[in-house]
Short mmCIF file of the C-alpha atoms (twelve columns), coordinates in Angstrom:
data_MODEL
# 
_entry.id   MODEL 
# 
loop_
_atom_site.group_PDB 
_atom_site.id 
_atom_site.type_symbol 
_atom_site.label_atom_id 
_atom_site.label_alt_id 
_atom_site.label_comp_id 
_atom_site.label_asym_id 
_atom_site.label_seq_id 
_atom_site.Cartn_x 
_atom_site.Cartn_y 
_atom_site.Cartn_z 
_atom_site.pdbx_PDB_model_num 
ATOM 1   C CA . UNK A 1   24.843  -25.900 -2.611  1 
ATOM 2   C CA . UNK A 2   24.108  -24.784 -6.619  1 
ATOM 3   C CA . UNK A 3   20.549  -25.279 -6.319  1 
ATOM 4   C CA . UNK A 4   20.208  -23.791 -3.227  1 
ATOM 5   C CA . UNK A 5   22.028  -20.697 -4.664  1 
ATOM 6   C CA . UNK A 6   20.315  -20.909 -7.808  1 
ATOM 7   C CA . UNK A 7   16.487  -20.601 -5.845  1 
ATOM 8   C CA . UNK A 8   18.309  -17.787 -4.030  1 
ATOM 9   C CA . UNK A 9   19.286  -15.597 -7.591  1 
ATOM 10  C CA . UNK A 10  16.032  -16.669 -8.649  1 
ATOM 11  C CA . UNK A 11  14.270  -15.329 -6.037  1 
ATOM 12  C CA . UNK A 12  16.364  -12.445 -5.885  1 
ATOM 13  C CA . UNK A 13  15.438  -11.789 -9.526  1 
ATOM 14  C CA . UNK A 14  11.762  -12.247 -8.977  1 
ATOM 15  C CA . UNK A 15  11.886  -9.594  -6.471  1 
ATOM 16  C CA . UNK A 16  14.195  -7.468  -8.524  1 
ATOM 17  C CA . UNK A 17  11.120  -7.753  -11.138 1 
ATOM 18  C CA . UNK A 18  8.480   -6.889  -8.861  1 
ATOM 19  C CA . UNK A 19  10.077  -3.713  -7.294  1 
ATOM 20  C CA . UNK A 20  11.131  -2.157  -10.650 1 
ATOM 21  C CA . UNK A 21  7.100   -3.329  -11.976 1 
ATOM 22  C CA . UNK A 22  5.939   -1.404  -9.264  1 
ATOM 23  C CA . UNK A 23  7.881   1.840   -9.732  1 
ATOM 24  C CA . UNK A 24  7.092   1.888   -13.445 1 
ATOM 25  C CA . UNK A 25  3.216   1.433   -11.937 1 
ATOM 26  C CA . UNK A 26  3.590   4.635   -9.562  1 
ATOM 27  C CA . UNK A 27  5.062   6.712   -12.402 1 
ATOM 28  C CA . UNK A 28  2.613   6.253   -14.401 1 
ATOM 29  C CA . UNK A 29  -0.428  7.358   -11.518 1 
ATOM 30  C CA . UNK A 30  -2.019  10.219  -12.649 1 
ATOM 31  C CA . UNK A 31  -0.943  9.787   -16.121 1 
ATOM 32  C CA . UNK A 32  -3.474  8.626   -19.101 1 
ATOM 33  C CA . UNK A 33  -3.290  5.177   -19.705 1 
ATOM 34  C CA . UNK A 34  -4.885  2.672   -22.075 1 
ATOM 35  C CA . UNK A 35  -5.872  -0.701  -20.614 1 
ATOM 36  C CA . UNK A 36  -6.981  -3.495  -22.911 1 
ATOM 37  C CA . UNK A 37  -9.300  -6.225  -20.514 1 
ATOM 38  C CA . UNK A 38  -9.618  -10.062 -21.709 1 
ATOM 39  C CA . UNK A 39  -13.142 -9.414  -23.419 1 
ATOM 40  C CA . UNK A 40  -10.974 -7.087  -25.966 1 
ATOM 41  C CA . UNK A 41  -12.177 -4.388  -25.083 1 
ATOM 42  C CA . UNK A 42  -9.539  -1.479  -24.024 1 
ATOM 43  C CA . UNK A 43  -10.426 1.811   -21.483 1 
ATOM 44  C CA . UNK A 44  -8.355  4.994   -21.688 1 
ATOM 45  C CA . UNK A 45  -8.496  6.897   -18.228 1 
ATOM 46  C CA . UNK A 46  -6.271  8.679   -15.628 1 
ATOM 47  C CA . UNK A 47  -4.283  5.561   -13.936 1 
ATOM 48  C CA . UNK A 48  -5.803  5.866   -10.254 1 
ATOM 49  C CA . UNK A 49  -3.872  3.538   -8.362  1 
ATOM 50  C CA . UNK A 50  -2.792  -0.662  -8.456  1 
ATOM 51  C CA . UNK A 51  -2.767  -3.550  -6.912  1 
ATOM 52  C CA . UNK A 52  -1.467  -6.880  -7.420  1 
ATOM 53  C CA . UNK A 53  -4.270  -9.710  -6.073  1 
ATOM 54  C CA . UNK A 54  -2.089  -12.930 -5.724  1 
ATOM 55  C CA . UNK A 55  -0.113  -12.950 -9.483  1 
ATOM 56  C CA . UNK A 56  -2.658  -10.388 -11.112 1 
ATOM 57  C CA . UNK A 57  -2.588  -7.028  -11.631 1 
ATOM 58  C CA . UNK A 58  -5.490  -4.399  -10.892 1 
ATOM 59  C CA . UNK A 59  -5.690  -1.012  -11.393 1 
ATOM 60  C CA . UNK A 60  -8.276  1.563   -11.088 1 
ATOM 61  C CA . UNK A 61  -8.904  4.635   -13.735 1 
ATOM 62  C CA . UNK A 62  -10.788 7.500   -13.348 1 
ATOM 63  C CA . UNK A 63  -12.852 9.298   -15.789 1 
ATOM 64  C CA . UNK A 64  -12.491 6.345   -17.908 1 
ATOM 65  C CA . UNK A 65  -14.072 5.424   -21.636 1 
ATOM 66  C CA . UNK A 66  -13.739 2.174   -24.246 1 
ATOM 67  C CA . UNK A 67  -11.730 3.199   -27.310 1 
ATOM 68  C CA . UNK A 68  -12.409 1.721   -30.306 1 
ATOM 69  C CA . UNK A 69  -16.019 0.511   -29.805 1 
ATOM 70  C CA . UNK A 70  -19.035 2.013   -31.857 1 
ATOM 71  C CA . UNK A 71  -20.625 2.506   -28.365 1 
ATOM 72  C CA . UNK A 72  -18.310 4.441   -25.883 1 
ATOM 73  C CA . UNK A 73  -18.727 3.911   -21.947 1 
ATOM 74  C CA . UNK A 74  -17.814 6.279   -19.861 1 
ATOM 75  C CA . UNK A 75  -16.879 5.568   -15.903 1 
ATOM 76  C CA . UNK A 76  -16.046 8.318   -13.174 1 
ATOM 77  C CA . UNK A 77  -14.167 5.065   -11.616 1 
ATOM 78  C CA . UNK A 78  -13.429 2.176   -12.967 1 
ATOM 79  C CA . UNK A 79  -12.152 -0.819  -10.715 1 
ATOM 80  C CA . UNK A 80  -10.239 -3.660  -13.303 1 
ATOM 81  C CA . UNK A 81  -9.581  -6.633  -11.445 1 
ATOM 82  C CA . UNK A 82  -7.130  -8.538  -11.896 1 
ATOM 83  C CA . UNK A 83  -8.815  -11.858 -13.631 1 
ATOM 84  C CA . UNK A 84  -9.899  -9.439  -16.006 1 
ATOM 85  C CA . UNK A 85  -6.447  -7.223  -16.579 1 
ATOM 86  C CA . UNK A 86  -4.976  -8.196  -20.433 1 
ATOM 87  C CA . UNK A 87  -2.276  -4.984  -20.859 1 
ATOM 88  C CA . UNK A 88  -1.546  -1.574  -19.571 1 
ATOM 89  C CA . UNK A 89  0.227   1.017   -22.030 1 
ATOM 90  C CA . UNK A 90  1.149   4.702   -21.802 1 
ATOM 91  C CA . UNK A 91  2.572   7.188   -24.495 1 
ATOM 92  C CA . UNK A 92  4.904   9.814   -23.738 1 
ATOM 93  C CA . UNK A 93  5.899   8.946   -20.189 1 
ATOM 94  C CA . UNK A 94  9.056   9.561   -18.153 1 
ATOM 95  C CA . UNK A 95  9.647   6.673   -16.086 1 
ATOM 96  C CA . UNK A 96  12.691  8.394   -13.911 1 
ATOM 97  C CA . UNK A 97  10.569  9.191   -11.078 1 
ATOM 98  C CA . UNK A 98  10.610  13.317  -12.236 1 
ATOM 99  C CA . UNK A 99  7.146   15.078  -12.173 1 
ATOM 100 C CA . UNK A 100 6.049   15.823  -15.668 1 
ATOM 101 C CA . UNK A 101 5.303   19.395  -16.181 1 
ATOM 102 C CA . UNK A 102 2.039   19.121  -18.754 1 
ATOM 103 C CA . UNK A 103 0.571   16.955  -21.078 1 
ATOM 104 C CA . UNK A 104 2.735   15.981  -23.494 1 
ATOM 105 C CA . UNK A 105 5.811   15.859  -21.988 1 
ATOM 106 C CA . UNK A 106 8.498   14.038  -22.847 1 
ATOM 107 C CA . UNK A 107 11.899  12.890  -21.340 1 
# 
């Protein structure tokens, strides 16, 4: 009976995880976000959308460029698959599911 109940909170838990991962995800589309890829390498773009390919995370930005490279790319779209996702991070986001007003704003 406990480790039938404990696979059952676990679960739970793990879905708990995934939904609140996934509204922080569609707060931040539309937003500027900086995404650092496994080669080290990290994009700044407008968050176009997500998508989570068995346990990884993908996302797509538009108008896109590398930060912090003495040669800059730039991509109308660029598609990050998941193999290749390291870390997503945004500045001076609300995450309560309001519409931000303008650049800048803050909650």
């Amino acid at each position: 009976h406990g480790a039938a109940s404990g696979s059952q909170t676990g679960g739970a838990l793990s879905r708990l995880r995934h939904e609140r991962m996934m509204f922080a995800l569609s707060c931040l589309v539309g937003e500027i976000v900086d995404v650092q890829v496994r080669s080290g390498v990290t994009f700044r773009g407008v968050l176009h959308g997500c998508g989570i390919q068995s346990t990884d995370l993908g996302v797509v930005l538009k108008s896109a460029q590398s930060t912090g490279t003495k040669l800059v790319e730039f991509h109308h779209t660029l598609i990050i698959e998941g193999r290749d996702f390291l870390s997503l991070s945004a500045r001076g986001v609300c995450l309560d599911g309001s519409i931000s007003t303008g650049i800048g704003t803050l909650c």
